[in-house]
C-alpha positions, 0 to 999 in steps of 0.5 A: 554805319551811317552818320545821324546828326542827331546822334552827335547831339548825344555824343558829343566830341571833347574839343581838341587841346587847340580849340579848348586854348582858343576858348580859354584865352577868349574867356580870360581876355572877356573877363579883363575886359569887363573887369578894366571896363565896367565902372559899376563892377564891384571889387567883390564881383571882379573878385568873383570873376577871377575865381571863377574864370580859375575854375573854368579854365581848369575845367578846360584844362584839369590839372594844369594850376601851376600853368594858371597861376604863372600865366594869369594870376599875374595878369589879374592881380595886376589889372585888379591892383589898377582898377581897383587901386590897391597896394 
C-alpha cells in the first residue's frame, strides 16, 4: 500500500504524549506572558484566558485536572495576584 499525502490530511496521527507537553507548556508560557505583559488586558480577559488555557490543556491531556491544578493553578493565581495586585 502506497503512501498518498493526501490521505494524511483525512487521517490525521494523535500527536504523541512528547509533542502534546511541548505544546501544552508552549501555550501556558504564551498565556503568562500576554497576561504579565499587556498593559491593556483586563482582569476579566486574563480571567478568561486562564479558564481557557485549562480547558485547552485538558483537551491535551483528558482526565489530568489533578496534575493542572498542582501544576499551573499555582503559577496563575500568582501571576494574577501580581498583575493584577489582589490580596
Amino acid at each position: 500500500m502506497s503512501y498518498d499525502q493526501s490521505d494524511s490530511i483525512y487521517h490525521a496521527e494523535p500527536l504523541d504524549e512528547g509533542k502534546r507537553l511541548r505544546r501544552l507548556q508552549i501555550m501556558m508560557n504564551l498565556v503568562m506572558q500576554v497576561i504579565a505583559q499587556d498593559p491593556k488586558l483586563t482582569f476579566e480577559e486574563a480571567s478568561q484566558m486562564v479558564a481557557d488555557s485549562r480547558a485547552a490543556a485538558l483537551a491535551l491531556f483528558p482526565g489530568k485536572e489533578l496534575a493542572y491544578d498542582l501544576l499551573y493553578r499555582p503559577r496563575f493565581q500568582r501571576l494574577m495576584r501580581e498583575r493584577y495586585r489582589l490580596q
